[in-house]
Residue frames as qw, qx, qy, qz and C-alpha x, y, z in Angstrom:
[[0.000, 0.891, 0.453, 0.000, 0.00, 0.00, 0.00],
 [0.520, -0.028, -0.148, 0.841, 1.32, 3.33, -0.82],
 [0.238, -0.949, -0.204, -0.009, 0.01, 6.69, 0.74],
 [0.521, 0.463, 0.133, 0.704, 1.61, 9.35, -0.90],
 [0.693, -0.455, -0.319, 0.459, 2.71, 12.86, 0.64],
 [0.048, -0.909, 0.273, 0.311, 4.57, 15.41, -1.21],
 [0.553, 0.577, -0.600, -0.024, 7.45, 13.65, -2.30],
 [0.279, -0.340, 0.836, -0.329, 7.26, 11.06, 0.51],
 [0.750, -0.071, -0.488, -0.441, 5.60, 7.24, -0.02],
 [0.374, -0.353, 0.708, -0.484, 4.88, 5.31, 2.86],
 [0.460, 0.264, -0.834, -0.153, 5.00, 1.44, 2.27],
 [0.711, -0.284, 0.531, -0.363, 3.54, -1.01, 4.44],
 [0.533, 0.363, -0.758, -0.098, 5.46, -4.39, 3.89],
 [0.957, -0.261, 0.101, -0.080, 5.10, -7.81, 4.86],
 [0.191, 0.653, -0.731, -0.049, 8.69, -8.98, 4.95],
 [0.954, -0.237, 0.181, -0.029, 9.61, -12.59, 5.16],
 [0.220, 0.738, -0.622, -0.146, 13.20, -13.80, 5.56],
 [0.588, -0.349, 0.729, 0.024, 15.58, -16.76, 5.38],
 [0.779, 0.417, 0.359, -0.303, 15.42, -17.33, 1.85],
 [0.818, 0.139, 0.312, 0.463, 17.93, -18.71, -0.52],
 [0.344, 0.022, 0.029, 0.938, 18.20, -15.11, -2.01],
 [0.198, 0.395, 0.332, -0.834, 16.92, -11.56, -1.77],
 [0.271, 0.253, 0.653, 0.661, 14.41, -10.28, -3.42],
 [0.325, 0.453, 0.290, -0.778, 11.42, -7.31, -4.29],
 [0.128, 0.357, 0.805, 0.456, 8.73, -8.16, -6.31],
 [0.177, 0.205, -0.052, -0.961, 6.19, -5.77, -7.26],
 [0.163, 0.336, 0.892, 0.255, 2.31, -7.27, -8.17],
 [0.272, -0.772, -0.547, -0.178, -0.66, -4.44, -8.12],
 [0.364, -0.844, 0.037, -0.392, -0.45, -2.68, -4.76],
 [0.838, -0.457, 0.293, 0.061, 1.64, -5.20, -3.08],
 [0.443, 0.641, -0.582, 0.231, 5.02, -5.26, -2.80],
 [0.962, -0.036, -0.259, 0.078, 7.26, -8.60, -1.85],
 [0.031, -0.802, 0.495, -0.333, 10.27, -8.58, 0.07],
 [0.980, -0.133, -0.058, 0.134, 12.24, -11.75, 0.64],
 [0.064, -0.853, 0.504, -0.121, 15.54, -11.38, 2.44],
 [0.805, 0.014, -0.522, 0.282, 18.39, -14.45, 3.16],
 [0.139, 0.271, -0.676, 0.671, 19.58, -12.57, 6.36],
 [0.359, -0.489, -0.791, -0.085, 18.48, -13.29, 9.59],
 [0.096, -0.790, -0.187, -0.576, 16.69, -11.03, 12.02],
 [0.690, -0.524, -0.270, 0.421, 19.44, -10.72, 14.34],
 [0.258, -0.763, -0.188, 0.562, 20.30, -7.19, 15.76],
 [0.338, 0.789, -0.010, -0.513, 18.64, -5.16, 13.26],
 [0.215, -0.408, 0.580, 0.671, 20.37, -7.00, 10.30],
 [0.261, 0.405, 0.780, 0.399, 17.58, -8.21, 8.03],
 [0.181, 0.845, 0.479, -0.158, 16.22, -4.52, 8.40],
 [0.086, -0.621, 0.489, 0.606, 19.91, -2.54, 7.43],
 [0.373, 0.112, 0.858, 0.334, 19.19, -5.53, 4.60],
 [0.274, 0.589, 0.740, -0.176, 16.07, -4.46, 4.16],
 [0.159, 0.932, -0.027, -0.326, 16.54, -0.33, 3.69],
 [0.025, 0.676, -0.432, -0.596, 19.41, -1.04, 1.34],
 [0.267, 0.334, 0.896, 0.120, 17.65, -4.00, -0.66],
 [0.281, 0.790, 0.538, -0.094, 14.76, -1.33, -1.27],
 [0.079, -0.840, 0.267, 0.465, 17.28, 1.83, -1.85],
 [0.387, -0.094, 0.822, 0.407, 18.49, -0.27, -4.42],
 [0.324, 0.574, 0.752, -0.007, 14.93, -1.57, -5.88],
 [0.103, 0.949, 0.283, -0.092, 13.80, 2.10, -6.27],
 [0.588, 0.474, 0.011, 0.655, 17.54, 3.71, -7.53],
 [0.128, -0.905, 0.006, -0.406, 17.79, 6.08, -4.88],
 [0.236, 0.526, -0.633, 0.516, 20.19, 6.33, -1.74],
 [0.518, -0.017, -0.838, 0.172, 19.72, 4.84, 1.64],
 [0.007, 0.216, 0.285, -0.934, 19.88, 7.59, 3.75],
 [0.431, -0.013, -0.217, -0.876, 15.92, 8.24, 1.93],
 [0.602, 0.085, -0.778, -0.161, 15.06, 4.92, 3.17],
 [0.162, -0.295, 0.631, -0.699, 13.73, 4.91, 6.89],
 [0.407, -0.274, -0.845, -0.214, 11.91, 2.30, 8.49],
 [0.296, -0.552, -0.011, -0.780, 8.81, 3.93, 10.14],
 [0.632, -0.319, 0.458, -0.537, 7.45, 0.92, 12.44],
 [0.934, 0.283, -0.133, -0.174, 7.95, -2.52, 12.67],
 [0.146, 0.761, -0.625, 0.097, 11.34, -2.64, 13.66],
 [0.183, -0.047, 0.980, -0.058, 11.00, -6.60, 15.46],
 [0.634, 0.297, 0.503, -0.507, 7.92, -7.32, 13.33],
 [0.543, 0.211, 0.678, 0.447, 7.25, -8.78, 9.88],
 [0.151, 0.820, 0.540, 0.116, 4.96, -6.35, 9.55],
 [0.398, -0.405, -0.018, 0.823, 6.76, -2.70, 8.85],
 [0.313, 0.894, 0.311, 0.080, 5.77, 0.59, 7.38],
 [0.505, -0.206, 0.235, 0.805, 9.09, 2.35, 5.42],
 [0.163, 0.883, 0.124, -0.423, 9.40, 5.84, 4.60],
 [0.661, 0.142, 0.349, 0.648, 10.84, 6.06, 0.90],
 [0.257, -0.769, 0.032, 0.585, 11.87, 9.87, 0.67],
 [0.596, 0.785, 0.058, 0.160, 12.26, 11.48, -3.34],
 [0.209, 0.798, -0.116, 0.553, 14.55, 13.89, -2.24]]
């Protein structure tokens, strides 16, 4: 889901890790997110914000996870600018 801002989109993601490799898929509204790290101290979510900074061509640092930090469930700020 994305709920737009200005030049801000706010994401609500299901993440799921441990998977052979990363990945972001894109279907509709819903966007995938399959990581291979695991979710030990905060690494499958540093994974996560530069996995998606990637995805979307933009820097990291625009990339902030909003809530969700020990949950599958997370809403990231992705920042234009």
């Amino acid at each position: 889901m994305l709920l737009f801002g200005g030049l801000t989109a706010l994401v609500k993601y299901r993440v799921s890790v441990t998977f052979h490799k990363d990945f972001v898929k894109v279907e509709g509204t819903h966007i995938y997110v399959g990581l291979k790290s695991r979710p030990k101290k905060g690494k499958a979510n540093a994974d996560l914000v530069k996995k998606l900074a990637k995805y979307f061509g933009i820097p990291s640092s625009r990339v902030k996870i909003i809530s969700g930090f020990k949950s599958r469930e997370k809403v990231i700020e992705i920042r234009e600018s």
